[in-house]
C-alpha positions as CSV (number, residue, x, y, z in Angstrom):
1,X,0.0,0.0,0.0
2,X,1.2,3.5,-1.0
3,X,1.9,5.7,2.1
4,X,1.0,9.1,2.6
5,X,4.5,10.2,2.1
6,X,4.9,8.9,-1.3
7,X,2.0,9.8,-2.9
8,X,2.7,13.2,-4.3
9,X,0.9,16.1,-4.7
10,X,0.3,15.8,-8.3
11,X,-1.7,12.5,-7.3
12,X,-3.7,13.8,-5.3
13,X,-6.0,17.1,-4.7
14,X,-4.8,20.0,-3.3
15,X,-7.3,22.3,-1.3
16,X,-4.7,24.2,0.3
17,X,-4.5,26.4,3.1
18,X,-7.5,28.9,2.9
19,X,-7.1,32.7,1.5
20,X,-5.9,35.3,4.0
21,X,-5.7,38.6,3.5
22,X,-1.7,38.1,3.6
23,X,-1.8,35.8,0.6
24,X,-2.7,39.0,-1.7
25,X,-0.8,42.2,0.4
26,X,2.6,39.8,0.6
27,X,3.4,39.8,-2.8
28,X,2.2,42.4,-3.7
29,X,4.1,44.6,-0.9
30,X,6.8,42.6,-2.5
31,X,6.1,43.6,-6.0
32,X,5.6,46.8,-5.1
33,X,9.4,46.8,-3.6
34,X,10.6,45.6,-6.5
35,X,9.2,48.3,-8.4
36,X,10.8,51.0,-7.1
37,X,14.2,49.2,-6.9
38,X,13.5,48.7,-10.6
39,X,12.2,52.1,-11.6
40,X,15.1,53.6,-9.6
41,X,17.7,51.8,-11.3
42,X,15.7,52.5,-15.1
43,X,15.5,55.8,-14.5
44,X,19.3,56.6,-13.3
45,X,19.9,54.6,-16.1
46,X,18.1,56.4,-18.7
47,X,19.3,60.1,-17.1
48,X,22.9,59.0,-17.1
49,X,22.6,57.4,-20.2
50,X,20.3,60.7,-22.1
51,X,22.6,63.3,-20.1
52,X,26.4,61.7,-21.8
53,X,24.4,61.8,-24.9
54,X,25.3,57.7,-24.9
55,X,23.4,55.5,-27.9
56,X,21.0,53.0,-26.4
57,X,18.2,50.4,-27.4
58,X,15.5,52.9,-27.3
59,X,12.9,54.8,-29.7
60,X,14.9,57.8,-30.3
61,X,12.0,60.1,-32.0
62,X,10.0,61.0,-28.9
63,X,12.8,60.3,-26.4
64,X,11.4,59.5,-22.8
65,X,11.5,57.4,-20.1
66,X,8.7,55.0,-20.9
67,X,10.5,55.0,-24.4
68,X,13.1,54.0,-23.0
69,X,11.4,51.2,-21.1
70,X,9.7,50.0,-24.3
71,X,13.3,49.2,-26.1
72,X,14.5,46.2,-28.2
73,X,12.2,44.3,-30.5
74,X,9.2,46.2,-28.6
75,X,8.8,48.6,-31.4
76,X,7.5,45.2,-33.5
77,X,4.7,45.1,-30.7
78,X,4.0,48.8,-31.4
79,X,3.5,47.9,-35.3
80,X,1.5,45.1,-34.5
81,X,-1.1,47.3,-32.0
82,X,-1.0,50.1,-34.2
83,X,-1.4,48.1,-37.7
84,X,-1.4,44.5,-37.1
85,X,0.5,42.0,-38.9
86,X,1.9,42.8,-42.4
87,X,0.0,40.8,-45.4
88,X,3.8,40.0,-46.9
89,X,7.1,39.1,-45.7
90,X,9.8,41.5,-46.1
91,X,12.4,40.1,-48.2
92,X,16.4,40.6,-48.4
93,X,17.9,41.3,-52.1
94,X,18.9,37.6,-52.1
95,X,15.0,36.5,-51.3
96,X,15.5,35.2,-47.7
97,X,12.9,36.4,-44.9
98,X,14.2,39.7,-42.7
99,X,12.9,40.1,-38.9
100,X,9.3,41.1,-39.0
101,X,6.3,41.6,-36.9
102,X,5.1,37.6,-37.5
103,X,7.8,36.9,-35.1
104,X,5.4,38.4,-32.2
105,X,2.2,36.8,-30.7
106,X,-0.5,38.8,-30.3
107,X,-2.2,39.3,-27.1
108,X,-0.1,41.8,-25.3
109,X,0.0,44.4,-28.3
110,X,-3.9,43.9,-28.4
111,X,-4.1,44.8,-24.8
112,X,-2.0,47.7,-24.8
113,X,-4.0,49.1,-27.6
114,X,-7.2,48.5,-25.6
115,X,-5.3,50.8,-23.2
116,X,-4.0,53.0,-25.9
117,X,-7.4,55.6,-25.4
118,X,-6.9,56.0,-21.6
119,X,-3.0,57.0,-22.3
120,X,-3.6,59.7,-24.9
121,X,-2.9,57.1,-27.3
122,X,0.9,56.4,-26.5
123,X,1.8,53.1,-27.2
124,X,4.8,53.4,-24.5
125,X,2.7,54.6,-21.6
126,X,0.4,51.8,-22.1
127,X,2.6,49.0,-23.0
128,X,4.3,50.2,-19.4
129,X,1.3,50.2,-17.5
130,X,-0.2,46.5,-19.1
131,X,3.3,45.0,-18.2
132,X,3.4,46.5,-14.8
133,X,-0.2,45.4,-13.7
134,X,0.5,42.0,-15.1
135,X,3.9,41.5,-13.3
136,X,2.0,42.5,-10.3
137,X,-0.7,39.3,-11.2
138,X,2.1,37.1,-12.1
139,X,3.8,37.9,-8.4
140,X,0.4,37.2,-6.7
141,X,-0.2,34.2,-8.7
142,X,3.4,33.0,-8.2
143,X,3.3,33.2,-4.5
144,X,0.1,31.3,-5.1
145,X,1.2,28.6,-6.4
146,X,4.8,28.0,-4.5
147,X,2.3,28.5,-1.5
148,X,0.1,25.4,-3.2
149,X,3.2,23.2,-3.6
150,X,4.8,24.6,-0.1
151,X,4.4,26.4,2.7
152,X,3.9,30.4,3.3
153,X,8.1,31.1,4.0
154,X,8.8,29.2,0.3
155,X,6.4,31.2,-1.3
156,X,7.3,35.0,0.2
157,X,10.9,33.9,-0.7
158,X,10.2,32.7,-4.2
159,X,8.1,35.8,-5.1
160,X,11.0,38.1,-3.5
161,X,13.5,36.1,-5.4
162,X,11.4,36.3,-8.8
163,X,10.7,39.7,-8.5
164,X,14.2,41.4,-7.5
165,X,16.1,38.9,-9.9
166,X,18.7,40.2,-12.8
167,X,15.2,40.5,-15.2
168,X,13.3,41.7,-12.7
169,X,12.7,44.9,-14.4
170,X,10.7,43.2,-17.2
171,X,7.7,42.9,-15.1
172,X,7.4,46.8,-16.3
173,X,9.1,47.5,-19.7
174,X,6.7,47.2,-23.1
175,X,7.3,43.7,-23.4
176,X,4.9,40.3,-23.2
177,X,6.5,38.5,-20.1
178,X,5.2,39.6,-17.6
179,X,1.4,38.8,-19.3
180,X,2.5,35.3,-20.6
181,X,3.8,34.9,-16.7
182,X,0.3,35.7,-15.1
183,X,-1.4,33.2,-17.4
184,X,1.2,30.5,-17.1
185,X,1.4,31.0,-13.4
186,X,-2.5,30.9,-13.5
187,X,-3.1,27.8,-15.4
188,X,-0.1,25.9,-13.1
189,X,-1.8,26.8,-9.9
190,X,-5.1,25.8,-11.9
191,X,-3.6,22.3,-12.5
192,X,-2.6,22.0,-8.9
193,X,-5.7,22.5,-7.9
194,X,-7.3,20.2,-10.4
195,X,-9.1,23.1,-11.7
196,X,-8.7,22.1,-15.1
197,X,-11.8,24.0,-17.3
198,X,-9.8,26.7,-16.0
199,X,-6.4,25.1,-17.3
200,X,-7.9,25.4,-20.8
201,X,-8.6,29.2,-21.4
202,X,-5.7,30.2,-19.5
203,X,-3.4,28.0,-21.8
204,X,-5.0,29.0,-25.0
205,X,-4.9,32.6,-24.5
206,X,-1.1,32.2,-23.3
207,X,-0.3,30.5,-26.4
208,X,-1.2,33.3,-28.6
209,X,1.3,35.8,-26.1
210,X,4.3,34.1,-26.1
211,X,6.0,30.3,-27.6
212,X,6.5,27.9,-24.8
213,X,2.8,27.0,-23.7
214,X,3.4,22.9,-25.6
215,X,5.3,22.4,-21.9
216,X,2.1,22.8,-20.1
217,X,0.5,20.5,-22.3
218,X,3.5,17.9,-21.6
219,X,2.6,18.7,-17.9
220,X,-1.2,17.8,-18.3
221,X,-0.2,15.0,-20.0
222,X,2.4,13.8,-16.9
223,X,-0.3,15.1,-14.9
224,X,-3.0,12.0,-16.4
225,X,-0.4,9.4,-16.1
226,X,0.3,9.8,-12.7
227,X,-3.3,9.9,-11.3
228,X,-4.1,7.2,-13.4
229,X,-1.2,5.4,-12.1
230,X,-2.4,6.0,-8.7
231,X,-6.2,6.3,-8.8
232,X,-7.2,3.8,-11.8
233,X,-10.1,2.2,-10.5
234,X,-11.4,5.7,-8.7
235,X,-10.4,8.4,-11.1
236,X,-13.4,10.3,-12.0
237,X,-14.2,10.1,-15.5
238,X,-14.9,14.0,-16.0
239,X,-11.6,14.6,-14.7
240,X,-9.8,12.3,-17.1
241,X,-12.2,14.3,-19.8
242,X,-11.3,17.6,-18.5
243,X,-7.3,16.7,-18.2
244,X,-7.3,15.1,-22.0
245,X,-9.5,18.1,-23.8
246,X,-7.3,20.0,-21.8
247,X,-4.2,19.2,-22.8
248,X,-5.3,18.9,-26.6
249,X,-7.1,22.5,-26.7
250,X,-3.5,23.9,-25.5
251,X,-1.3,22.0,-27.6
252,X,-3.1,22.8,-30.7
253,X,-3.5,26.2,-29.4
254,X,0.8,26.1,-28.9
255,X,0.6,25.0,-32.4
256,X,-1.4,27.2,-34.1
257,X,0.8,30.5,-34.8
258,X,2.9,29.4,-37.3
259,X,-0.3,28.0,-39.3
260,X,-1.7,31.6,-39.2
261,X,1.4,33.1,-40.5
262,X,1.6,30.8,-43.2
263,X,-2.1,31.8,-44.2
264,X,-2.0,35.0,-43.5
265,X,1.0,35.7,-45.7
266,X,0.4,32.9,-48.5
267,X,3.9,31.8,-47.6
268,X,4.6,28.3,-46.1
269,X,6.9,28.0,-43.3
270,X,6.6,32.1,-42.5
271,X,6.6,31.3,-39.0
272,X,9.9,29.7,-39.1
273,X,11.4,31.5,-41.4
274,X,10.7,34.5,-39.6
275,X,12.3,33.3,-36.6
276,X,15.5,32.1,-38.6
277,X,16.0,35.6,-39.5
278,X,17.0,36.2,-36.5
279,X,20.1,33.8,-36.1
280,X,21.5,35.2,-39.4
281,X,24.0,37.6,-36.9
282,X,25.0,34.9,-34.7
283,X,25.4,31.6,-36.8
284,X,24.7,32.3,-40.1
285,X,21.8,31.2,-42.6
286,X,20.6,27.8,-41.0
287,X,17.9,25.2,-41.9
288,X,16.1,24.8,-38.6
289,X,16.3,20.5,-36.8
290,X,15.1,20.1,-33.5
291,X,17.6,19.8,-30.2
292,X,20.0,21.1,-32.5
293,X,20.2,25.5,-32.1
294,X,22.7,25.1,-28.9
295,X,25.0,22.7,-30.2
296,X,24.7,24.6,-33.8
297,X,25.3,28.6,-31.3
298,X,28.2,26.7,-28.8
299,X,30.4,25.1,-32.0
300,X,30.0,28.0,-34.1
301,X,31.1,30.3,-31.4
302,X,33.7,28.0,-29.4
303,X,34.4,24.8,-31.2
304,X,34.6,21.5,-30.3
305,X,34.9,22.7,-26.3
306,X,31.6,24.4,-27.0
307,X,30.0,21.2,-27.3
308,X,31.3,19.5,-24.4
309,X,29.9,23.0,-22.7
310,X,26.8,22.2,-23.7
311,X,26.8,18.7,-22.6
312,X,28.0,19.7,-19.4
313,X,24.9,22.4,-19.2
314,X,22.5,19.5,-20.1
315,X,23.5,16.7,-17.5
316,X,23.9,19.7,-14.9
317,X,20.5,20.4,-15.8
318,X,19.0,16.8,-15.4
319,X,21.2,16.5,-11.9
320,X,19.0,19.9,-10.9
321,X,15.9,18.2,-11.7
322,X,16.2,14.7,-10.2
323,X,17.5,16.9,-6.5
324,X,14.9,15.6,-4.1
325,X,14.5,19.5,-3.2
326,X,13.3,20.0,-6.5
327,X,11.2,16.8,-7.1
328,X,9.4,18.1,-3.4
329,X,7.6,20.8,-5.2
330,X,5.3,18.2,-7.0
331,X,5.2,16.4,-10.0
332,X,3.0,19.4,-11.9
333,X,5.6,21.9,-11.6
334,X,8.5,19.9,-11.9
335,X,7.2,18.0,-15.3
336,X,6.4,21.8,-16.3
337,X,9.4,23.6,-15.6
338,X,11.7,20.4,-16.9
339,X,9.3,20.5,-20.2
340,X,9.6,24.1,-20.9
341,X,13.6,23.9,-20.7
342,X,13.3,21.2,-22.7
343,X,11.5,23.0,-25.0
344,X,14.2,25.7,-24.8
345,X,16.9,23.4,-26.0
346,X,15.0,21.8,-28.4
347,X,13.9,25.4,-30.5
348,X,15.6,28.2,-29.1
349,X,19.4,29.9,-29.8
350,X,20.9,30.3,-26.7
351,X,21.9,34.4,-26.7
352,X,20.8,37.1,-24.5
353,X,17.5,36.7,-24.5
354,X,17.9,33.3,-22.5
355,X,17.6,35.0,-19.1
356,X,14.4,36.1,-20.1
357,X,13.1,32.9,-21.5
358,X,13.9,30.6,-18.3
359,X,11.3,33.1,-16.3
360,X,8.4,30.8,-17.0
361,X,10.8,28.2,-14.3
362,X,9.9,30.3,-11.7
363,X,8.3,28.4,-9.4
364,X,11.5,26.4,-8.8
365,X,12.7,29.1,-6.9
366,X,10.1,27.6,-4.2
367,X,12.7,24.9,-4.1
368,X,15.2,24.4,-1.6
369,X,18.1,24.9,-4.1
370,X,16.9,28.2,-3.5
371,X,15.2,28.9,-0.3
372,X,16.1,26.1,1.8
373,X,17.9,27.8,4.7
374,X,17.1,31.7,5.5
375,X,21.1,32.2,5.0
376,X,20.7,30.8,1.2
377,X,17.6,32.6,0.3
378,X,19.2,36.2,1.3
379,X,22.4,35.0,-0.9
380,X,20.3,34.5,-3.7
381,X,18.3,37.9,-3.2
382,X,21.2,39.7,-2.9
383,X,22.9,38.1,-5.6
384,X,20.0,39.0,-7.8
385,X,19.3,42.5,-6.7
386,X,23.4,43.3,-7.3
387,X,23.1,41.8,-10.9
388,X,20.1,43.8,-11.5
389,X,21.4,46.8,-12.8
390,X,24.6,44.9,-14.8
391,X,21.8,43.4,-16.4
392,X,20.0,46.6,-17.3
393,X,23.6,48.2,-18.7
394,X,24.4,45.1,-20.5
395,X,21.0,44.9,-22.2
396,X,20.2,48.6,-23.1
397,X,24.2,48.8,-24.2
398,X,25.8,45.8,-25.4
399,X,23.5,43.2,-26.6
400,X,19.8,43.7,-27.2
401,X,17.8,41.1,-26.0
């Protein structure tokens, strides 16, 4: 007979402890702290930077702060909110795709131009304030979930540790993380909970804000084997119904961008090729094969000894996963998180924008890799409130993410 021990909390329901007013004013008092120490550092930056007369990622025509805080590929969103997606593909002399708007999912550019009206029709001010409000969801919803998984001291830490980190100030810049965040977190704590109709919406509308959403799919899917595993003869039929629809309204949601593109534009492969456009700079004109863009960006850059590197990165990373303080936070967040970087490996060329990419793993910060001991969790907060602001020159300076 299975013990109460081992049966984990994917197996079995969650009710958690019930909603005090804490749950809601902790992270977002912690949020909120993390807000200023973001806006702070932002704004010295951008004073600093405009004052020396210094060139930066940033719309140079109307120079401000909130233009400032909607740099790198957020002027793509800006096209898409002010005139959606272009019919053709723009084209280089020799015929090959450039970077274009198709790259960009839409739900965060339709949101900001919902709030266009109410910010006298600036795209910056509203791109800031729809980020902003989200990353404060994604913090409460965060701390939600670690809280599901955990206890009240895991979650606090996680949602301090998430929200003061090196990207911490892209809960507020013009960009879709912090949105795509609140719904992922949303739908995770949803699966915990074995809410799953709600798993479903959440999912679908996260799919059309940013890639990545197939992980939660994978998770749904881990999710079905192990209560069926465990509960065979006494799992509900609805929820087997509601776990299966699920996970197929997601993935084909996950799915479904590059199908528009190619419709939309009469071109096949538009998608893709869109996305290829943008590896031209670091490894030249590739044909796209699955698990392949890190060991393709590593050998170009550093040989041989660049893929052993990445060997070493993968086996570290399956080490991390299989730590029993990892594997405590539950087999839903686990099969997620491991999924999504997964995923990473499998379609994504490792650059800058990787730091940005892992925030979606999250909730490991729940873990105690992270938060185990009081000592470790303040070494990791102040680690990440120190590299903040490198971040933030290294990213509005050096390399664009």
């Amino acid at each position: 007979m299975t013990s109460a021990a081992e049966t984990s909390r994917a197996s079995r329901p969650v009710p958690g402890p019930a909603v005090r007013h804490r749950d809601w004013t902790t992270p977002l008092l912690l949020w909120l702290a993390s807000r200023v120490l973001s806006t702070v550092l932002l704004a010295t930056t951008y004073l600093v930077a405009t004052g020396n007369g210094w060139t930066f990622a940033s719309y140079r025509r109307d120079p401000s702060f909130f233009t400032f805080s909607g740099s790198w590929d957020a002027s793509f969103y800006r096209t898409i909110a002010e005139h959606g997606y272009p019919a053709t593909l723009p084209l280089d002399d020799a015929g090959h795709v450039l970077p274009n708007a198709w790259a960009f999912l839409p739900v965060f550019p339709a949101l900001v131009r919902a709030v266009m009206p109410l910010t006298g029709g600036s795209f910056w001010v509203a791109g800031v304030v729809v980020a902003t409000l989200a990353g404060a969801g994604a913090c409460v919803l965060l701390y939600r979930l670690v809280l599901a998984v955990g206890d009240r001291r895991r979650a606090g830490w996680a949602t301090a540790l998430f929200a003061a980190a090196p990207t911490g100030f892209l809960l507020q810049v013009a960009y879709a993380e912090s949105t795509f965040l609140l719904l992922l977190f949303g739908a995770l704590l949803a699966l915990v909970r074995r809410r799953y109709w709600v798993v479903a919406p959440l999912g679908i509308v996260a799919a059309f804000t940013k890639p990545g959403v197939l992980a939660l799919a994978v998770a749904l899917a881990v999710h079905l084997v192990v209560r069926w595993t465990r509960e065979r003869r006494s799992l509900p039929v609805r929820d087997a119904a509601w776990i299966v629809a699920s996970g197929l309204l997601v993935a084909a949601a996950g799915l479904a961008w590059p199908v528009v593109a190619s419709a939309a534009t009469g071109r096949p492969g538009a998608y893709l090729d869109t996305e290829l456009s943008w590896w031209v700079g670091f490894v030249g004109r590739q044909h796209f094969a699955p698990l392949t863009p890190w060991f393709t960006m590593a050998g170009t850059w550093l040989g041989p000894l660049g893929i052993v590197l990445v060997v070493v990165v993968l086996v570290g990373a399956v080490l991390f996963f299989t730590r029993p303080g990892v594997r405590a936070l539950g087999v839903d967040v686990v099969s997620f998180t491991a999924s999504y970087a997964l995923y990473l490996v499998a379609v994504f060329l490792p650059q800058q924008s990787l730091p940005r990419l892992l925030m979606p793993t999250a909730p490991l910060l729940g873990s105690d890799v992270f938060v185990g001991t009081r000592r470790r969790a303040v070494t990791w907060l102040v680690v990440g409130v120190c590299l903040q602001p490198v971040a933030i020159v290294l990213l509005w300076f050096l390399g664009y993410p």
